[in-house]
C-alpha positions as a Markdown table, in Angstrom:
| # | Residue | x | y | z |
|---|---|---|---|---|
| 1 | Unk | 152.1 | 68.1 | 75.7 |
| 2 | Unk | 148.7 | 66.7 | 75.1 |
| 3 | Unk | 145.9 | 66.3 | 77.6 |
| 4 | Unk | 143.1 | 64.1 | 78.4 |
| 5 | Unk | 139.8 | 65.8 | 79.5 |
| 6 | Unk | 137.6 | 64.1 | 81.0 |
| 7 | Unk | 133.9 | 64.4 | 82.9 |
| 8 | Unk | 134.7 | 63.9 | 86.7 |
| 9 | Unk | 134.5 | 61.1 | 88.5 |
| 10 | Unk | 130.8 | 60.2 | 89.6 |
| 11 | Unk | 129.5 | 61.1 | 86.0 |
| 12 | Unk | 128.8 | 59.7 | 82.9 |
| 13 | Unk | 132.8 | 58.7 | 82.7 |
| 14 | Unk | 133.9 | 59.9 | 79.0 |
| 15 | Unk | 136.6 | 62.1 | 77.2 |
| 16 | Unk | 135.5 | 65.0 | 76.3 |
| 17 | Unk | 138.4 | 66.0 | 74.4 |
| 18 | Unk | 142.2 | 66.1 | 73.9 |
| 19 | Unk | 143.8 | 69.8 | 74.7 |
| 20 | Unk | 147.6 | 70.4 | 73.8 |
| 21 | Unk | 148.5 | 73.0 | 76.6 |
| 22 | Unk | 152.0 | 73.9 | 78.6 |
| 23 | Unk | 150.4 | 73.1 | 82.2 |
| 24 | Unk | 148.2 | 70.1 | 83.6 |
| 25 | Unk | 145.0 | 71.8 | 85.0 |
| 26 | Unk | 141.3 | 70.0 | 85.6 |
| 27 | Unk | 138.1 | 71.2 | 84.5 |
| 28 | Unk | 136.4 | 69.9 | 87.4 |
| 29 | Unk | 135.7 | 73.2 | 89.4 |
| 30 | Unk | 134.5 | 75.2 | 85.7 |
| 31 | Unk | 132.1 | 72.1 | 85.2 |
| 32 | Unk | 130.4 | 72.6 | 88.9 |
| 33 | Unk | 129.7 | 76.3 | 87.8 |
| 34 | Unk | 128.6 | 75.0 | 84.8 |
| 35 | Unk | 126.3 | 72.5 | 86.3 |
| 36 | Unk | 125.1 | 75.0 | 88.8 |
| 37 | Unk | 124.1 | 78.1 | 86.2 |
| 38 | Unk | 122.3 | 75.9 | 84.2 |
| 39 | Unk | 120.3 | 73.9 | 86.9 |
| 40 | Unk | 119.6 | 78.0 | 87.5 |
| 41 | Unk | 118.3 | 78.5 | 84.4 |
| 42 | Unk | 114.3 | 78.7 | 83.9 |
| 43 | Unk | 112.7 | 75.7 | 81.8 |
| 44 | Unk | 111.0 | 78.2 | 79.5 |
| 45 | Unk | 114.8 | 79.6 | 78.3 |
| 46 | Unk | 115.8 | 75.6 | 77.4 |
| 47 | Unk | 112.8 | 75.2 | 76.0 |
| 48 | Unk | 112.0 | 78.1 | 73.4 |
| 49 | Unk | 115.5 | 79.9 | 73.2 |
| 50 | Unk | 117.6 | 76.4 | 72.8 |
| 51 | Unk | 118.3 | 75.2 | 69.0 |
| 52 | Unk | 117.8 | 71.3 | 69.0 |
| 53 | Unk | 121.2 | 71.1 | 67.9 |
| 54 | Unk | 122.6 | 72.6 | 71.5 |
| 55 | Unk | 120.4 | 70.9 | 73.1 |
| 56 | Unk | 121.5 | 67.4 | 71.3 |
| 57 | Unk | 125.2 | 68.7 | 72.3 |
| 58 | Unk | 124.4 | 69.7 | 75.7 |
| 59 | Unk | 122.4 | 66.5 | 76.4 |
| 60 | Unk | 125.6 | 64.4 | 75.4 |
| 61 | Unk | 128.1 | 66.3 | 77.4 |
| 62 | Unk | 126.1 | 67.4 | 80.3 |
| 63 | Unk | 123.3 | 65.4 | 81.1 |
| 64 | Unk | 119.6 | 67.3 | 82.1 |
| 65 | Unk | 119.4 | 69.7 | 84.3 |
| 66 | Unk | 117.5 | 69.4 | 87.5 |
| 67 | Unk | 114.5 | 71.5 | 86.2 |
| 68 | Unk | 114.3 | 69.0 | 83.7 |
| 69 | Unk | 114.1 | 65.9 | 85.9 |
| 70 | Unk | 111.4 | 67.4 | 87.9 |
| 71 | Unk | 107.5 | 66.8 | 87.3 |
| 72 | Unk | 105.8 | 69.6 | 85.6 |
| 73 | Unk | 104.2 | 70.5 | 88.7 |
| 74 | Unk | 107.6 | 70.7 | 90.7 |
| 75 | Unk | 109.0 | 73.0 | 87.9 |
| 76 | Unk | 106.1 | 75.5 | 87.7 |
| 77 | Unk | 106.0 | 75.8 | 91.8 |
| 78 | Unk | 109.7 | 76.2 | 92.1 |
| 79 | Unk | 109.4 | 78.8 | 89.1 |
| 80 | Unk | 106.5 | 80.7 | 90.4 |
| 81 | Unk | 106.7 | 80.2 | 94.7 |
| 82 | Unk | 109.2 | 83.1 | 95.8 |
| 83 | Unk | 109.1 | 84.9 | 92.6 |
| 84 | Unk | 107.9 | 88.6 | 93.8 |
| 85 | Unk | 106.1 | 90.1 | 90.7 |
| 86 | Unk | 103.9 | 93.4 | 91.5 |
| 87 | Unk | 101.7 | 94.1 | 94.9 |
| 88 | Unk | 98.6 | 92.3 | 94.0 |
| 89 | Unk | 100.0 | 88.8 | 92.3 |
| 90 | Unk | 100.8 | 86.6 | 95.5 |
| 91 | Unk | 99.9 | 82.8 | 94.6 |
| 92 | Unk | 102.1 | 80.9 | 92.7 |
| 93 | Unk | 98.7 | 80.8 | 90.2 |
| 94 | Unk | 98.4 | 84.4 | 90.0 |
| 95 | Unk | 102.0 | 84.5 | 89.2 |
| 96 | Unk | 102.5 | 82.7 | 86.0 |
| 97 | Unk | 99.3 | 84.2 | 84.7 |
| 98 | Unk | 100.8 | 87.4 | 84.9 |
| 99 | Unk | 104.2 | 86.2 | 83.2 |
| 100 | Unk | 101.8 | 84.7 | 80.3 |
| 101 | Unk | 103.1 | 81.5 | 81.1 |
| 102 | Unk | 99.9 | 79.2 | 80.3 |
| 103 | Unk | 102.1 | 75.8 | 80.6 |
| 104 | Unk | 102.7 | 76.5 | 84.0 |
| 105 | Unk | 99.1 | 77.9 | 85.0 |
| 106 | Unk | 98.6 | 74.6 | 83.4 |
| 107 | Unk | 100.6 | 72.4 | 85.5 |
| 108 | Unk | 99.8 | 74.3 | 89.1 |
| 109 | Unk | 96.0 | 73.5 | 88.1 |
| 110 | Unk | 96.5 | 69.5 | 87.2 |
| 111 | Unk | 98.8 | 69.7 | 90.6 |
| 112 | Unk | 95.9 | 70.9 | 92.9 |
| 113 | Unk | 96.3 | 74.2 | 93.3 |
| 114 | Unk | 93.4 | 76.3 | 94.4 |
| 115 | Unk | 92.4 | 79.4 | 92.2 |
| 116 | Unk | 90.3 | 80.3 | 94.9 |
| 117 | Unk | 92.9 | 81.2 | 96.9 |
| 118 | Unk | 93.3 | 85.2 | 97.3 |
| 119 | Unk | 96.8 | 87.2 | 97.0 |
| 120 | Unk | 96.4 | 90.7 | 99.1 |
| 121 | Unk | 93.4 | 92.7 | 98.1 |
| 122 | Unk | 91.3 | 89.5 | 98.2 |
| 123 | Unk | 91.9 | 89.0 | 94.4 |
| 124 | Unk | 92.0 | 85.0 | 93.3 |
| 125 | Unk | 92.8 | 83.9 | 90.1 |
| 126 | Unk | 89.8 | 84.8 | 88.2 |
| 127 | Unk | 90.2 | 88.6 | 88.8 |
| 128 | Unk | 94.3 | 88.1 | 87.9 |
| 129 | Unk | 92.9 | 86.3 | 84.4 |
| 130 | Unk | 90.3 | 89.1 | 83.9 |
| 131 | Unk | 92.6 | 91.7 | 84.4 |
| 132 | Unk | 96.2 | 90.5 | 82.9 |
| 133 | Unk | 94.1 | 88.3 | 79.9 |
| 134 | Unk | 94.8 | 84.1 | 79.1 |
| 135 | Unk | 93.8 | 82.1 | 76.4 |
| 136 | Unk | 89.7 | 81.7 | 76.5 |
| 137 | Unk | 89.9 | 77.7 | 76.9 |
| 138 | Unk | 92.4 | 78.7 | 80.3 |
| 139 | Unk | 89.7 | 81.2 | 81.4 |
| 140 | Unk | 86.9 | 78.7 | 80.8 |
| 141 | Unk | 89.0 | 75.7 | 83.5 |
| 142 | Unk | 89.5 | 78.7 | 85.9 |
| 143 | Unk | 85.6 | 79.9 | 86.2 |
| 144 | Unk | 84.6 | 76.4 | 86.8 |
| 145 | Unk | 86.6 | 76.0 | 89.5 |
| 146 | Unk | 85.9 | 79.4 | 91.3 |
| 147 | Unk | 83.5 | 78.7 | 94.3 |
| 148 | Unk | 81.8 | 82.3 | 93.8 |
| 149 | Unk | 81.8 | 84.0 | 90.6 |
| 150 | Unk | 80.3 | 87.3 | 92.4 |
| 151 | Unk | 83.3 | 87.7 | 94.8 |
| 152 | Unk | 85.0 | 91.4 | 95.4 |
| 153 | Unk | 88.3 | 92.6 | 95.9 |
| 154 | Unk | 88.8 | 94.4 | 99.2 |
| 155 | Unk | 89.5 | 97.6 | 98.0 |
| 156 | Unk | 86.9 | 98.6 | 95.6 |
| 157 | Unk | 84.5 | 96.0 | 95.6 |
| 158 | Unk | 85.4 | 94.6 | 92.0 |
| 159 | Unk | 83.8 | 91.3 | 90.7 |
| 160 | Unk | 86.0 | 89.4 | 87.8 |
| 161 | Unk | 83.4 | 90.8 | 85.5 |
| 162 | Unk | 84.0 | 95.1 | 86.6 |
| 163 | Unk | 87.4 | 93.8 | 86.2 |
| 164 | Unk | 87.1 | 92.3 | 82.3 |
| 165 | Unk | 84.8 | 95.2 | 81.2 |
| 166 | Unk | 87.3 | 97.6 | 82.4 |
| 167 | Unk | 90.0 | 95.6 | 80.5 |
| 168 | Unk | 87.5 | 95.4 | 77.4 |
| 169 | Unk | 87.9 | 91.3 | 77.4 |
| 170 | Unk | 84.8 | 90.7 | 75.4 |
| 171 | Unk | 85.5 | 86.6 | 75.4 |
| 172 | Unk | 85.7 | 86.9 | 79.4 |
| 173 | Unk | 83.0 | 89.0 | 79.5 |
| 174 | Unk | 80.7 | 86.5 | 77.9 |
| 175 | Unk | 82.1 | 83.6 | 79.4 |
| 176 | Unk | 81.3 | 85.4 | 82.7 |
| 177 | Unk | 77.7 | 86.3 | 81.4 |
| 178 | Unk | 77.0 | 82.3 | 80.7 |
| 179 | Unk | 77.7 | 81.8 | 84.6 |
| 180 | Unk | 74.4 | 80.7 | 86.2 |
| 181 | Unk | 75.6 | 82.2 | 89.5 |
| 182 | Unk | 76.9 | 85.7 | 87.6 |
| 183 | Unk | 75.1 | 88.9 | 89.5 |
| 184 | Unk | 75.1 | 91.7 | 86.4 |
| 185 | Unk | 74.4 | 94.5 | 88.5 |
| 186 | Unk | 77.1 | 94.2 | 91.5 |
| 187 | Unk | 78.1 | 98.1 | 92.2 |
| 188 | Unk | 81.9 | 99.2 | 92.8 |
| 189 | Unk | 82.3 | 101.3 | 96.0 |
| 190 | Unk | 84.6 | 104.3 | 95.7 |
| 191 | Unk | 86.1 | 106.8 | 97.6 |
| 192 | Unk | 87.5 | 108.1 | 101.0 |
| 193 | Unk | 83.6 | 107.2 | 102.2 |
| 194 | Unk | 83.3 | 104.6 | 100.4 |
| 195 | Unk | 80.1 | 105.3 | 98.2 |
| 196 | Unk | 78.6 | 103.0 | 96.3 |
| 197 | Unk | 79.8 | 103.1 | 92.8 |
| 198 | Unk | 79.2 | 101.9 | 89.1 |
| 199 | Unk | 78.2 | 98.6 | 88.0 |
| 200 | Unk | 79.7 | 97.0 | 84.8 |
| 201 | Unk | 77.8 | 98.4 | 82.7 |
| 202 | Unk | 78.3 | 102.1 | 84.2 |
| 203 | Unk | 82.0 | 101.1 | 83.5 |
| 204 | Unk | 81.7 | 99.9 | 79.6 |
| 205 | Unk | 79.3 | 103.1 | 79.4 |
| 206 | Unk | 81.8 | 105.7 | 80.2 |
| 207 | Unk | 85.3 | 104.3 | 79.2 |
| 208 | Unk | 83.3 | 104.1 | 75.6 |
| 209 | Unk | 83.2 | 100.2 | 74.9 |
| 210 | Unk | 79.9 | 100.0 | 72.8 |
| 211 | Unk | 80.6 | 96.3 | 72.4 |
| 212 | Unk | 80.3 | 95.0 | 75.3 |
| 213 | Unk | 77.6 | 97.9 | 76.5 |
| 214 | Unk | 75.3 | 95.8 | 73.7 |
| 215 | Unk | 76.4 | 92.3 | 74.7 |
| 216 | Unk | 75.7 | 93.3 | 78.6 |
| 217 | Unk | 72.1 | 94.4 | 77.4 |
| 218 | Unk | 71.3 | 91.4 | 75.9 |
| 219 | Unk | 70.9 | 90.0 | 79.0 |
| 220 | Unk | 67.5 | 91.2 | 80.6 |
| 221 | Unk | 69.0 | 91.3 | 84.1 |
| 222 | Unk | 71.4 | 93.9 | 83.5 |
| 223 | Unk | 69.6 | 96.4 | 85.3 |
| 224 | Unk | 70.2 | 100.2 | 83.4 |
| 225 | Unk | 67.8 | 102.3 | 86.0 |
| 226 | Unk | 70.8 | 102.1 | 88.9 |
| 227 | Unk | 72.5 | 104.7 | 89.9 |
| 228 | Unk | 75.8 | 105.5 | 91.9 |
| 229 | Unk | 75.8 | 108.1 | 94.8 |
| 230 | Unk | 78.6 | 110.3 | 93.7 |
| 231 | Unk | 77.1 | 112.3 | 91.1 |
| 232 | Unk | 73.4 | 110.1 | 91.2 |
| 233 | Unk | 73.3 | 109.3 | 87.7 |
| 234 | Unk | 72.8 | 106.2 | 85.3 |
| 235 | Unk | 75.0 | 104.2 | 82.7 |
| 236 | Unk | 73.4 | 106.4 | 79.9 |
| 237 | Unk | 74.0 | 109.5 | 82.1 |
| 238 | Unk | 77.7 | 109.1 | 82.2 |
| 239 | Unk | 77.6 | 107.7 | 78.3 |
| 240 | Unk | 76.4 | 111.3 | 77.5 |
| 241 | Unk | 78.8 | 113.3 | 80.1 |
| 242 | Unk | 82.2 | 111.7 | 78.2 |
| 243 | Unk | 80.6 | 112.1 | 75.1 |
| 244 | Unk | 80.3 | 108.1 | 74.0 |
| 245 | Unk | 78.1 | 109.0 | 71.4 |
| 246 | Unk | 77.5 | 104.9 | 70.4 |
| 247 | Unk | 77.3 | 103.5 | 73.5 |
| 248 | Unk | 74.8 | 106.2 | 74.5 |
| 249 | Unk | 72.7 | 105.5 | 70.9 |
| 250 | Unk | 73.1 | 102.1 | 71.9 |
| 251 | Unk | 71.3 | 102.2 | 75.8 |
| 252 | Unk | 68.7 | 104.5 | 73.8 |
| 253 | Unk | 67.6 | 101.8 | 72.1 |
| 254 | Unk | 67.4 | 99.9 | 75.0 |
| 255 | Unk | 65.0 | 102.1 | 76.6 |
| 256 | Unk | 67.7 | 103.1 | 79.4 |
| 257 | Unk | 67.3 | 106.2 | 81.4 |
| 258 | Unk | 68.8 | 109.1 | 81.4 |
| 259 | Unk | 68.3 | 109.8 | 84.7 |
């Protein structure tokens, strides 16, 4: 016995095949899971894991997905609203940067969201980017929207800038730099008493980033005489401590202090 096997009723009404077979069954209840699991499935997984030739097939025998029918906007904040990914990364923004998922940073920005807005630990979008790391021309739309390029994370005081030193994100770093509003010399605090801590160039110092210790000095408002009030000593200080032998050469030449 032969069988006809069709979409069910309410759908694009077509055979989808003949089936020889012993017993009359319906497909109707496997095509409701089917429809379900893939209006599950992320738009990212259609996109970039899909051949064009499944997705041709699935097109003609299924229809889109809900994910697909939705605006850009609608797709990222569904993709990125309840997802929990790590203690820090609470916006929907903050999110898909840290998934590397540019397209929807994308979309959340052209749909209004702020990158102002701060997960726990006060950190917005710019201190996610500095830290987890986005395409340059990304970085570039989030710093001009930030309200205040100099703003600190609760815990230790960090600016987007401490935050892409420590990283060693030289583009950021630069970008950051080129900010008429950017204050160079913005100390950490540190501690169970919360001392006052290094600056950014204290940081690229002593984790031994000579780079960016000569692109931060080519400002003349990075300010190499400042101190922290744990151990009372200077960028160059802590340069010769962990034995960076370039970066220290490099603040030499500078004229910073030693102590």
């Amino acid at each position: 016995m032969f069988v006809r096997v069709e979409r069910p009723r309410g759908s694009k009404h077509f055979v989808i095949a003949y089936v020889k077979c012993d017993w009359v069954f319906s497909f109707a209840k496997r095509f409701e899971q089917m429809r379900i699991r893939l209006n599950s499935v992320p738009p990212t997984l259609l996109r970039k894991v899909e051949s064009e030739e499944n997705k041709e097939l699935r097109l003609a025998i299924i229809g889109k997905t809900d994910y697909e029918t939705d605006t850009d906007y609608e797709r990222a904040l569904a993709m990125y609203s309840h997802t929990r990914v790590g203690y820090y990364r609470k916006t929907p923004l903050s999110k898909a940067i840290f998934a590397k998922d540019e397209e929807s940073v994308e979309a959340l920005l052209d749909g209004g969201d702020d990158p102002n807005e701060v997960n726990r630990g006060e950190r917005n979008t710019l201190h996610v980017a500095a830290e987890e790391g986005c395409s340059l021309p990304l970085f570039r739309r989030i710093l001009s929207m930030i309200h205040n390029v100099n703003a600190v994370t609760t815990r230790c005081r960090e600016t987007a800038l401490i935050i892409a030193v420590q990283n060693n994100r030289l583009d950021m770093v630069v970008s950051l730099m080129n900010h008429p509003e950017i204050d160079l010399n913005v100390q950490t605090v540190w501690g169970r008493y919360k001392r006052v801590h290094w600056t950014a160039l204290h940081y690229a110092a002593a984790y031994g980033k000579p780079t960016i210790v000569a692109q931060l000095l080519s400002d003349d408002r990075v300010d190499t005489s400042l101190k922290d009030e744990s151990w009372n000593s200077t960028p160059l200080g802590y340069a010769i401590d962990y034995e960076r032998d370039e970066c220290a050469k490099i603040l030499r030449e500078h004229g910073a202090p030693e102590e």
